[in-house]
C-alpha positions as CSV (number, residue, x, y, z in Angstrom):
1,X,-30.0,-18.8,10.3
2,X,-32.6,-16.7,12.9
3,X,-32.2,-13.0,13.0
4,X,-30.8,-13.4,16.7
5,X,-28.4,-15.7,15.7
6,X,-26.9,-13.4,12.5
7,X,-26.9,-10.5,15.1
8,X,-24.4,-12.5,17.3
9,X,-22.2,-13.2,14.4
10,X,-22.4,-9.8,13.4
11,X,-21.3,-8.3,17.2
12,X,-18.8,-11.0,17.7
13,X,-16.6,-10.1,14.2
14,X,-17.2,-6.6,15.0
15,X,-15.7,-7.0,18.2
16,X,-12.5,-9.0,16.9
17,X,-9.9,-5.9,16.8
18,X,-7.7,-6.3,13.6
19,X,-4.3,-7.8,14.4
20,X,-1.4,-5.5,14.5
21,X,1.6,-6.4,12.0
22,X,5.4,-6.4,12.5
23,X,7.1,-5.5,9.5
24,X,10.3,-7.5,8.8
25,X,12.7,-6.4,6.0
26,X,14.5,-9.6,4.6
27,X,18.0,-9.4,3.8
28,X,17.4,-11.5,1.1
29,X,14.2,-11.2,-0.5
30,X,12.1,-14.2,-0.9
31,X,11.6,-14.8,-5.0
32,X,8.4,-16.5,-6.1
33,X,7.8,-16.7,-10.0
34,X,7.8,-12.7,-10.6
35,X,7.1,-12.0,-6.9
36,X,9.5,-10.7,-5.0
37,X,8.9,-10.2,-1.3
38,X,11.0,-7.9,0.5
39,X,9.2,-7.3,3.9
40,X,7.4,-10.1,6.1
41,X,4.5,-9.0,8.2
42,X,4.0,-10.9,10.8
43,X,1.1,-11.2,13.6
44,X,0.5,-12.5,16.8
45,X,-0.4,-16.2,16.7
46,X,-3.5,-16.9,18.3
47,X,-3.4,-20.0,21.1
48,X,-4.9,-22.2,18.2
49,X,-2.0,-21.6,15.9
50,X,0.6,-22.6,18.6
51,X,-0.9,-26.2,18.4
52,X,1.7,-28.7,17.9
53,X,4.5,-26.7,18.8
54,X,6.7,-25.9,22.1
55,X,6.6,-22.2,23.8
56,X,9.7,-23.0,25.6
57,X,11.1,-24.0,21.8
58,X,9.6,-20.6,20.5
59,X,10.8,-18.8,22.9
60,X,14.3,-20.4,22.4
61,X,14.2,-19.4,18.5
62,X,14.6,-23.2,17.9
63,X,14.8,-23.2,13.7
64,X,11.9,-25.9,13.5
65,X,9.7,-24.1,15.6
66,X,10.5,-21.1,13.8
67,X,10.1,-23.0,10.5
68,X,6.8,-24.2,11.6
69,X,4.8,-21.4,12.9
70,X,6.2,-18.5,9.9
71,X,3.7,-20.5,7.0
72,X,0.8,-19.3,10.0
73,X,1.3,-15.8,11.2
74,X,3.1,-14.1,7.9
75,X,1.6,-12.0,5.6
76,X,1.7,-12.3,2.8
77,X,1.5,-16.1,3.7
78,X,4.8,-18.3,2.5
79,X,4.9,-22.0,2.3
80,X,6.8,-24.3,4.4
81,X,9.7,-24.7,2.1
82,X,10.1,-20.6,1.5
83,X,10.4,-20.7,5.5
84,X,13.0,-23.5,5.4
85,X,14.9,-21.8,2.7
86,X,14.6,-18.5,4.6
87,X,18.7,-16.3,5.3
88,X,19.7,-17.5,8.6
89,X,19.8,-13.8,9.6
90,X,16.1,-13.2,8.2
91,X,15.0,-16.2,10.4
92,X,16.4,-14.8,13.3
93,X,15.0,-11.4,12.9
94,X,11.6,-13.0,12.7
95,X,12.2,-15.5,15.4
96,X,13.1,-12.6,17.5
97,X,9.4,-10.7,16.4
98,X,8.4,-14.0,17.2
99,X,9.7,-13.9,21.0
100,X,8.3,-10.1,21.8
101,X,5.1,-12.1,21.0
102,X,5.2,-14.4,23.8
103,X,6.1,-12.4,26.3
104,X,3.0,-10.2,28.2
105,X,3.3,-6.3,27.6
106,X,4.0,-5.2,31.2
107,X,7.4,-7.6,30.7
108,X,8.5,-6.0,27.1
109,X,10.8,-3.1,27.0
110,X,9.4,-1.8,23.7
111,X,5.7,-1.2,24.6
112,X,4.3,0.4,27.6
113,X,2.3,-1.3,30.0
């Protein structure tokens, strides 16, 4: 790789700000071998991530959609089947993270324009 071209790659990560994370308590914790996770982070999917699935159907907190993008945007990352197995309320407290996400920041009550 030329100098010019590792100074690019260089600029363009430095330039990527680092996502900011929604903490989500769990009602019921998620149990995996002796982990046990008690708060979801999640972060804003990127366009990329949304491929495959519906905004209307996000934004409706329909449980496959949910189910589907939660493996993408969690951290610490679960697997398809934790999200499936996920407490119906825990779900819906994510799904509604989930909604904020979608909607642009001069139309959220919670952060100023």
């Amino acid at each position: 790789m030329s100098k010019s071209a590792v100074s690019a790659v260089a600029l363009a990560t430095s330039t990527v700000a680092s996502p900011v994370l929604h903490p989500v308590p769990l009602d019921t914790p998620i149990l995996r071998g002796d982990l046990t996770i008690e708060t979801l982070q999640l972060r804003k999917p990127g366009s990329g991530e949304l491929r495959g699935l519906s905004l209307v159907e996000l934004g409706q907190l329909k449980v496959d959609a949910l189910i589907k993008i939660l493996p993408r945007i969690t951290i610490p990352p679960i697997t398809d089947a934790e999200a499936a197995n996920l407490d119906p309320a825990d779900l819906l407290a994510c799904g509604a993270e989930i909604g904020s996400f979608l909607l642009q920041k001069s139309k959220r009550t919670d952060v100023p324009a």
